[in-house]
C-alpha positions as CSV (number, residue, x, y, z in Angstrom):
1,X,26.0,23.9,-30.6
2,X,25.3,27.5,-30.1
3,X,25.8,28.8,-26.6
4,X,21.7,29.7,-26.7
5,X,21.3,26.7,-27.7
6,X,23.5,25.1,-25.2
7,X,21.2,27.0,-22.6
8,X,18.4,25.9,-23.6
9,X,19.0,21.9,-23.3
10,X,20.2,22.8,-20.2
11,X,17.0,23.9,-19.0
12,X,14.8,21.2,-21.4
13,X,13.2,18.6,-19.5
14,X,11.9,15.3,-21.6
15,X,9.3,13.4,-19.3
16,X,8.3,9.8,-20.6
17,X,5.3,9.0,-20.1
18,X,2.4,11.4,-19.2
19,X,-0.2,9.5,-16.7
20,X,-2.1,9.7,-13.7
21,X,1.6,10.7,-12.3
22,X,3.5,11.8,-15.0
23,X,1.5,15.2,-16.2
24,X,1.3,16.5,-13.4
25,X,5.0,16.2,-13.1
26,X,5.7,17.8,-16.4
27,X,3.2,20.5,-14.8
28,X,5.2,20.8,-11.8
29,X,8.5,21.0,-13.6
30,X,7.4,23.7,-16.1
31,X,5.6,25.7,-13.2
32,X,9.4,26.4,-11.9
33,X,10.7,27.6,-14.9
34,X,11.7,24.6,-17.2
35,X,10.9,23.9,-20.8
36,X,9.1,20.6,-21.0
37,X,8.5,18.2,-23.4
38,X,5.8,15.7,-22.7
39,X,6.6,12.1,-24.3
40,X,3.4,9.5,-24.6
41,X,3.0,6.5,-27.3
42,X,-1.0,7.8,-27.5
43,X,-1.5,9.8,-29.6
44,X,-4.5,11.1,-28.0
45,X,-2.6,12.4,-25.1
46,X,-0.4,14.1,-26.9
47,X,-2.9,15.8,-28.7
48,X,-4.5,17.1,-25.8
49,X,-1.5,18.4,-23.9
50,X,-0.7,20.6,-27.0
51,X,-4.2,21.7,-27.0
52,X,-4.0,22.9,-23.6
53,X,-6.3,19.9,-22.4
54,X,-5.7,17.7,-19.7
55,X,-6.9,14.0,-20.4
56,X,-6.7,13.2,-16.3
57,X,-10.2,14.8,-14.8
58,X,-10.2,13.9,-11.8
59,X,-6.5,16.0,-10.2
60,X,-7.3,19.0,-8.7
61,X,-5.5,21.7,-10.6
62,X,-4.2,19.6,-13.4
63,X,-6.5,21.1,-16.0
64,X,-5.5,24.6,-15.2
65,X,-2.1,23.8,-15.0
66,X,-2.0,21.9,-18.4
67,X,-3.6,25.2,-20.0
68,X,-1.8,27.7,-18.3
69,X,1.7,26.0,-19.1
70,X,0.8,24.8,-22.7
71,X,-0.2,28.6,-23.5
72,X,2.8,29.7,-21.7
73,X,5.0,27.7,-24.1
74,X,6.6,25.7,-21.6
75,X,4.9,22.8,-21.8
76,X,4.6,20.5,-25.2
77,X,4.0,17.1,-26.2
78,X,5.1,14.4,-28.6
79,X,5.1,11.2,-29.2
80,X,9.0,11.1,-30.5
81,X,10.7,10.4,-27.6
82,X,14.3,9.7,-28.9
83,X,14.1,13.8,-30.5
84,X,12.4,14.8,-27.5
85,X,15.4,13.7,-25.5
86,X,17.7,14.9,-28.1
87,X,17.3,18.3,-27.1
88,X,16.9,18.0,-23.5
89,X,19.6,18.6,-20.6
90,X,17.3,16.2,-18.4
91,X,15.4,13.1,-18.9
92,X,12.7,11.7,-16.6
93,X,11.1,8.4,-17.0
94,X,7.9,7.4,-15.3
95,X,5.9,4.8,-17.0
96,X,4.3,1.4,-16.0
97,X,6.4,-1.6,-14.8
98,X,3.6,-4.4,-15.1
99,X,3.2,-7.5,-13.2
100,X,3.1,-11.0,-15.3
101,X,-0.2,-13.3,-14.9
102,X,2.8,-15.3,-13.3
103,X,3.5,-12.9,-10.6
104,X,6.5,-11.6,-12.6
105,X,7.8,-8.8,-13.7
106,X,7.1,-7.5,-17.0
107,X,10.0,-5.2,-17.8
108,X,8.2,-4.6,-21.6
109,X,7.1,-1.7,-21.7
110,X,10.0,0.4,-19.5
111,X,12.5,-1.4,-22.0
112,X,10.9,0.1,-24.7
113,X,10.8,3.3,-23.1
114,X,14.3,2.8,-22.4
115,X,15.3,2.3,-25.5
116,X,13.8,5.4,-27.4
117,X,15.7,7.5,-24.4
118,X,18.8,6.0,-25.3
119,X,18.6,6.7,-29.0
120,X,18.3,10.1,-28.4
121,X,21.2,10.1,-25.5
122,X,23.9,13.2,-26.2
123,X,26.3,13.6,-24.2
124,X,25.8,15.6,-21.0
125,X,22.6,14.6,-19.8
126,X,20.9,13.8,-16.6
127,X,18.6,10.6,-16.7
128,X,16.6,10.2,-13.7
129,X,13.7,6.5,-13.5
130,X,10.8,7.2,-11.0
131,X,9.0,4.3,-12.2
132,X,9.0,2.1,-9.3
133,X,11.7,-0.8,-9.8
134,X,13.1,-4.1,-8.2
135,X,16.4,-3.6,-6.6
136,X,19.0,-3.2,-9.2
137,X,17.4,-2.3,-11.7
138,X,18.3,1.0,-12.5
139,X,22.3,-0.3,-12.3
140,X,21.9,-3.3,-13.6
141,X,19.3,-3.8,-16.3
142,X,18.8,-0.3,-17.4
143,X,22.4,1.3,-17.9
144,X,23.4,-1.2,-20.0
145,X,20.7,-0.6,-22.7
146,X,21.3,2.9,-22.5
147,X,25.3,2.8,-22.9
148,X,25.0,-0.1,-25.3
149,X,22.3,2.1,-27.7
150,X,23.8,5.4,-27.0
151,X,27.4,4.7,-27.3
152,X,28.1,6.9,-24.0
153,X,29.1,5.7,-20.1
154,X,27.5,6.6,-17.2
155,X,29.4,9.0,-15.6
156,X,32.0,10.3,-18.4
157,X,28.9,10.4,-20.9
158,X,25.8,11.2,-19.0
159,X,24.4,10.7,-15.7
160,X,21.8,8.1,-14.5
161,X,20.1,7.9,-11.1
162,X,16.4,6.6,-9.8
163,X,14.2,8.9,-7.4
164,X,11.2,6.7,-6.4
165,X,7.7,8.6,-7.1
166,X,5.9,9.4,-3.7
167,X,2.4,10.2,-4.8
168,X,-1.2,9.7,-4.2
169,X,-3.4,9.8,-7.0
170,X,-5.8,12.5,-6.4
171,X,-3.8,15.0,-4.6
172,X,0.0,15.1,-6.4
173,X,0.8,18.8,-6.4
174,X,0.0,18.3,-2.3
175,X,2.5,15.2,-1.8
176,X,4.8,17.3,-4.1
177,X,5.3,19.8,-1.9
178,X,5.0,17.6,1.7
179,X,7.2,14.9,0.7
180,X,10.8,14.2,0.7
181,X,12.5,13.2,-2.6
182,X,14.3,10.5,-2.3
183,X,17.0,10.8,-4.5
184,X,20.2,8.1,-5.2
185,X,22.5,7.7,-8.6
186,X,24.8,5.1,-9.9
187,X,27.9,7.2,-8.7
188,X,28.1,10.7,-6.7
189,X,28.3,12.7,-9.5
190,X,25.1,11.4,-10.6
191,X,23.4,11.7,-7.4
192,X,24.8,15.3,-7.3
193,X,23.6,16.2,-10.4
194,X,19.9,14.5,-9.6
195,X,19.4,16.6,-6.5
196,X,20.7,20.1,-8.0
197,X,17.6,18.9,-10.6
198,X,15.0,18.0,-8.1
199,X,15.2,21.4,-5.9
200,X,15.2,23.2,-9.1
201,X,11.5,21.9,-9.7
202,X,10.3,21.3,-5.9
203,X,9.6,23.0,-3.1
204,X,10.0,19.9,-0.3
205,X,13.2,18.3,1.1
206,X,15.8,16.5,-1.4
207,X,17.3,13.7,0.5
208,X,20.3,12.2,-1.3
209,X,20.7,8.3,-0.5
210,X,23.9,6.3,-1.3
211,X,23.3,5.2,-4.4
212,X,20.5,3.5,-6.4
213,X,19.9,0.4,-4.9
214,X,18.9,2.3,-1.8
215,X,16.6,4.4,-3.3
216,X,14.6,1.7,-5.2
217,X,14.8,-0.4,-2.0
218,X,13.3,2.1,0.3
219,X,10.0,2.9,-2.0
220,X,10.0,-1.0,-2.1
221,X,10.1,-1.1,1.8
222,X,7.6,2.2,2.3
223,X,5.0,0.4,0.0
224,X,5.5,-3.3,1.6
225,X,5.0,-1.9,5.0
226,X,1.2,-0.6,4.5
227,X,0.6,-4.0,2.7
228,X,2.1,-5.9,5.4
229,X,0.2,-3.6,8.2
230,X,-3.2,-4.2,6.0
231,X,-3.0,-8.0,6.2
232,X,-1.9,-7.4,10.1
233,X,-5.1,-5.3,10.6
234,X,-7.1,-7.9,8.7
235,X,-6.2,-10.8,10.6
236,X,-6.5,-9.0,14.3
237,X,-10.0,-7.8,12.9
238,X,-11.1,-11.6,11.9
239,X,-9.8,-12.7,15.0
240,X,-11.3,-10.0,17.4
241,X,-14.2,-10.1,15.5
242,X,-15.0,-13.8,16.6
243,X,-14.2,-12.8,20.5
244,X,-16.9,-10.1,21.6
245,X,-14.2,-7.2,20.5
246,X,-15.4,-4.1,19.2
247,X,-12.5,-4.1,16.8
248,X,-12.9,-0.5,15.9
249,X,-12.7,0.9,18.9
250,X,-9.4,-1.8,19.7
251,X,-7.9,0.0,17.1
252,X,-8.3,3.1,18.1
253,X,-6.9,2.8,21.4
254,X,-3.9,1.2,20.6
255,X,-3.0,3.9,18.2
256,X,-3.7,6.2,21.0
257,X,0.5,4.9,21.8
258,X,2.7,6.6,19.1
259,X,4.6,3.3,18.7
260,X,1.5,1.6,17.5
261,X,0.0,2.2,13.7
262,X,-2.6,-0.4,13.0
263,X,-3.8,0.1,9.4
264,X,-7.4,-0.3,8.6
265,X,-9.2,-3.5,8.0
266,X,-10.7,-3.9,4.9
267,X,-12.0,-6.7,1.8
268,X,-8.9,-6.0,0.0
269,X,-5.9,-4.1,-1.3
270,X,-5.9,-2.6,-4.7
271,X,-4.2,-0.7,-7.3
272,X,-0.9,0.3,-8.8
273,X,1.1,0.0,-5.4
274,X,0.4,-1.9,-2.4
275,X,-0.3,-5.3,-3.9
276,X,2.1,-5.1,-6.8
277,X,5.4,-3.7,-5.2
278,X,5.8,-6.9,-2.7
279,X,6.1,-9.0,-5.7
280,X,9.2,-6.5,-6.9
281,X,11.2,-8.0,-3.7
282,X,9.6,-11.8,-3.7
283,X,10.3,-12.1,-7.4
284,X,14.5,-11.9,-6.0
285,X,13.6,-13.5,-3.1
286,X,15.2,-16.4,-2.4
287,X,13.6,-19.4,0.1
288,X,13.2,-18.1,3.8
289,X,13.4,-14.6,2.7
290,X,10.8,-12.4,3.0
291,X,8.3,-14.6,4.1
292,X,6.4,-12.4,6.5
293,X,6.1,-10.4,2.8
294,X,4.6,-13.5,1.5
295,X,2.1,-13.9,3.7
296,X,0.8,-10.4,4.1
297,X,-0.1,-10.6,-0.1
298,X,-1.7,-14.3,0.4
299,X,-3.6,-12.7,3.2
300,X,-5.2,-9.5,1.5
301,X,-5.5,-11.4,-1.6
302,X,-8.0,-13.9,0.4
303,X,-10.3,-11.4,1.7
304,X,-12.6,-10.7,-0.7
305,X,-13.1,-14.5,-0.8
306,X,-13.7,-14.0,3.1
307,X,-16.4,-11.4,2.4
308,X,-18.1,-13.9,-0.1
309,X,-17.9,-16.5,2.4
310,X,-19.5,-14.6,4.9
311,X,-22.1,-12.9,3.2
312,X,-23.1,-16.3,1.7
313,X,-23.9,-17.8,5.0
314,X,-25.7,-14.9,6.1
315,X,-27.7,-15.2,3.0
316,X,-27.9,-18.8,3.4
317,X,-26.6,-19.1,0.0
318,X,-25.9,-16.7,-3.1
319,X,-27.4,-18.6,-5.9
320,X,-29.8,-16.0,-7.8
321,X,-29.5,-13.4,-5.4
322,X,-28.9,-10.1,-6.1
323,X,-25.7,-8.1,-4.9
324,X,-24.6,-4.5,-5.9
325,X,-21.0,-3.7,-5.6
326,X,-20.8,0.2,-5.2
327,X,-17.3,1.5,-6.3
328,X,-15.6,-0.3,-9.0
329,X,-12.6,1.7,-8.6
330,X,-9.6,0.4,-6.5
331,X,-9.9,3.0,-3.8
332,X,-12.2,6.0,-3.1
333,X,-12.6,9.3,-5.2
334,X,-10.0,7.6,-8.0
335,X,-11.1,6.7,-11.4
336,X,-9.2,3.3,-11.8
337,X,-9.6,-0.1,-12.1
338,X,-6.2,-1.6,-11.8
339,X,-6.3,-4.7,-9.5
340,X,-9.3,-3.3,-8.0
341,X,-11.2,-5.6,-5.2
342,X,-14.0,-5.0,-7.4
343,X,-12.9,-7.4,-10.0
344,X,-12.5,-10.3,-8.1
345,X,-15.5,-9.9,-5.7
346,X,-17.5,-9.9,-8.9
347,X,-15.9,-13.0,-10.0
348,X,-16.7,-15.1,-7.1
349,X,-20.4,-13.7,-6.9
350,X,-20.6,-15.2,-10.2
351,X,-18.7,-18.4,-9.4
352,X,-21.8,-18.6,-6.7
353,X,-24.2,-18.1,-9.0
354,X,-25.6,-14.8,-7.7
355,X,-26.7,-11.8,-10.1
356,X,-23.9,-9.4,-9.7
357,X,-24.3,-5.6,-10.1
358,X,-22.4,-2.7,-9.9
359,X,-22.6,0.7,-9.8
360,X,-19.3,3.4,-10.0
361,X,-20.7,7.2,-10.7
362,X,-16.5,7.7,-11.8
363,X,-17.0,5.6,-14.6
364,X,-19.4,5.4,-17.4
365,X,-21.3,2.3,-17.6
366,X,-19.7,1.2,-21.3
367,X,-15.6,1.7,-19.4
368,X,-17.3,-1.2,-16.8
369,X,-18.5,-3.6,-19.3
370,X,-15.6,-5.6,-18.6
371,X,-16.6,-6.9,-15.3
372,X,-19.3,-9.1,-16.4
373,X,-21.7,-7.7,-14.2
374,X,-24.8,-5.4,-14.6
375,X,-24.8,-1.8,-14.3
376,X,-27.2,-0.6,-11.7
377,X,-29.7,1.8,-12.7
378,X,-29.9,4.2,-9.8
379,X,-32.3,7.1,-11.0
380,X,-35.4,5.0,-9.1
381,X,-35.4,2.2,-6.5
382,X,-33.0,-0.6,-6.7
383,X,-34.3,-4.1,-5.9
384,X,-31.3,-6.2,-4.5
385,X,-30.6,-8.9,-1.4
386,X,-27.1,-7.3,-0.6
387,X,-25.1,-4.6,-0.7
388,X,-21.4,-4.7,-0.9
389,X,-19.4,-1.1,-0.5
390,X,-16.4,-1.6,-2.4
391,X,-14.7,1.6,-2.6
392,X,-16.9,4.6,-0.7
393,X,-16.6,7.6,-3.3
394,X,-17.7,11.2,-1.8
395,X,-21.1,10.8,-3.7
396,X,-22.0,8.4,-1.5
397,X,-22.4,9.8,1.6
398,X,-25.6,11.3,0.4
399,X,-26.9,8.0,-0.7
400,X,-30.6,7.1,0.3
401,X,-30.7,3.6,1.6
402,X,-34.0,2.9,1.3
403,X,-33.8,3.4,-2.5
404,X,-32.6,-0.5,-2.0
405,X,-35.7,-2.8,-2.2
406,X,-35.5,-5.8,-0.9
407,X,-32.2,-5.3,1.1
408,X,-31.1,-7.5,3.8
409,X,-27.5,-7.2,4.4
410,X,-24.9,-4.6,3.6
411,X,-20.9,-5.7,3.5
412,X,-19.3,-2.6,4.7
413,X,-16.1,-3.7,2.9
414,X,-14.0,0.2,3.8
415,X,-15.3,0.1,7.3
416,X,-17.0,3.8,5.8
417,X,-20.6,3.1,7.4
418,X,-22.5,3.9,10.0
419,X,-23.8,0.2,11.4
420,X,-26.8,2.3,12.8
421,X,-28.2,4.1,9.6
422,X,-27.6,0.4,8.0
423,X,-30.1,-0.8,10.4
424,X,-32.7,1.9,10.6
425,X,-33.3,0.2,7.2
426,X,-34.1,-2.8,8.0
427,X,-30.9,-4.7,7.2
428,X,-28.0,-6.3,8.7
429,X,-24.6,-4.6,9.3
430,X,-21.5,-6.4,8.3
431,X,-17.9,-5.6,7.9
432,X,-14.6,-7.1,8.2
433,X,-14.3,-6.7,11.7
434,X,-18.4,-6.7,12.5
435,X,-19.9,-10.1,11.8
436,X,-24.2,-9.4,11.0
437,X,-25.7,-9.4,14.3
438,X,-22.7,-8.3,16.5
439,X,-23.1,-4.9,18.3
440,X,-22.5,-1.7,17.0
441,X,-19.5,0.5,17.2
């Protein structure tokens, strides 16, 4: 290999997997000066990156980065990861680990990924997972299928180390720059060579753990916490709730003391993160361990059925009544579905025999067909019995209650309302922590 050549792998970055997470990365790395090459089984994706397109809309700045870094020349796609890692100094993988209907973990896709990176392994190179991973993994599952397919060791033939992704969809180049990167490798040379990579392409901290076990573990720990402090919030609301508390304002106060960080209560935990991580550490758990873990998932995954409950006695029965979800999505102000509230709130309206429908203004109403409910048709009014607010997107602050005919309760399931301008219409207020009828906040 030439010496310019040399040079160039050296400063050739191969990122697997270009998602929600992922391109903005490879937008990040070539913003500081590295050549990138994009890797993506969709064709589609690729496409568009080499286009100059971005086929995420809703990240501020992605779409002019993707443009100005595609026409720069630093940034490329393909959907040939083993040759895209062939001529690259540095290798980072960041694509789904999935959860098995079991509550397993479905290591099928990153294996795959895995092996197309170790196909195209020379010698030399850096190979970094921020895919979110049980403890061990990085050491023990995915080495060996990259020294068995590549024919080189860890730490004579390349380096391998995990640096857990700290993101929030909808504001990545922010978090990029505010939090610390969390770095650890199988061996110090490998953690050396990961952080000497990292504040090449980032302006925040690089903090270099002991090895990878530690670093997995502590995006394992930073995730279980909020789902643990969720279910926490969830069952102080429901218990205040039932005791004259105004459960907001509770809240409130004791988080006035630094000590104290009560999450908010809410119908349920979605998305990538928060309810799929715990199941990373249960999944090795053996009996007695973890069991505060345990509990904090049964408990957010028994809300929504909560909600139901409640509004069903308020309605004095669901059978043929009508109740809009607003937001589909798993959170606010983020086009995604995965393991959204949504899904199963619609479910057990159904298993009630009420007329479920929803309404999302992120998604078209063909990407929601899946949810077996009706798409609301909000250009006029809107007869329904109930209301539930499912994830509280920016477009509806404006919204016009009294477009709702018909309406006599609203399940504020984000706590996002005001129980006041609820009532003004003629409806009940309720929440998680705000039974209908209790006062307002």
């Amino acid at each position: 290999m030439s010496s310019r050549s040399a040079s160039i792998r050296a400063h050739t970055v191969a990122l697997v997997g270009l998602g929600k997470i992922g391109l903005p990365l490879a937008v990040q790395f070539a913003r500081k000066g590295w050549n990138v090459i994009g890797c993506d089984v969709a064709t589609s994706v690729v496409e568009a990156v080499n286009a100059g397109r971005s086929h995420i809309r809703e990240e501020p700045g992605l779409a002019e980065g993707v443009a100005t870094e595609a026409a720069a020349g630093r940034l490329r796609a393909t959907t040939e990861t083993s040759a895209a890692v062939a001529e690259a100094g540095v290798v980072v993988v960041i694509v789904p680990l999935m959860i098995a209907p079991d509550g397993g973990v479905d290591f099928g896709i990153l294996d795959s990924a895995t092996q197309a990176v170790a196909a195209g392994l020379r010698e030399g190179t850096l190979v970094v997972y921020e895919t979110t991973l049980p403890v061990g993994t990085t050491r023990r599952r995915l080495r060996p299928i990259l020294e068995e397919k590549s024919g080189l060791k860890t730490g004579t033939g390349f380096q391998l180390a995990f640096s857990p992704e700290r993101l929030y969809a909808g504001r990545v180049f922010e978090d990029l720059r505010k939090y610390p990167k969390i770095v650890g490798g199988v061996d110090p040379s490998s953690t050396e060579r990961a952080v000497e990579f990292y504040r090449s392409v980032l302006d925040a901290e690089v903090w270099a753990v002991e090895n990878t076990e530690t670093a997995e573990f502590a995006k394992l720990a930073e995730t279980t916490y909020r789902d643990v402090n969720i279910a926490l919030a969830n069952e102080l609301a429901l218990y205040g709730a039932t005791r004259e508390v105004n459960v907001g304002q509770a809240f409130r106060a004791a988080n006035s003391q630094p000590f104290s960080h009560i999450h908010r209560a809410s119908i349920g935990v979605g998305g990538h993160c928060i309810p799929v991580y715990p199941h990373f550490l249960l999944a090795d758990a053996s009996n007695g361990e973890l069991d505060l873990v345990r509990i904090g998932r049964r408990t957010n995954d028994a809300m929504a059925e909560h909600a139901i409950a409640s509004l069903e006695r308020t309605l004095g029965g669901l059978k043929g009544r009508r109740v809009l979800v607003l937001g589909a999505a798993y959170r606010e102000n983020v086009k995604e579905l995965a393991f959204s509230t949504a899904i199963t709130i619609i479910e057990l309206l159904r298993q009630r025999g009420a007329h479920a429908l929803v309404h999302d203004p992120l998604f078209e109403p063909r990407e929601l067909a899946g949810l077996e409910a009706e798409s609301a048709d909000m250009s006029g009014k809107v007869p329904v019995d109930a209301v539930i607010v499912q994830a509280f997107h920016n477009q509806f602050r404006a919204l016009d209650w009294s477009r709702f005919e018909g309406l006599r309760v609203v399940f504020d399931g984000r706590g996002a309302l005001d129980p006041d301008e609820i009532r003004k219409t003629g409806a009940a207020y309720m929440a998680v922590d705000f039974p209908a009828g209790a006062r307002p906040d």
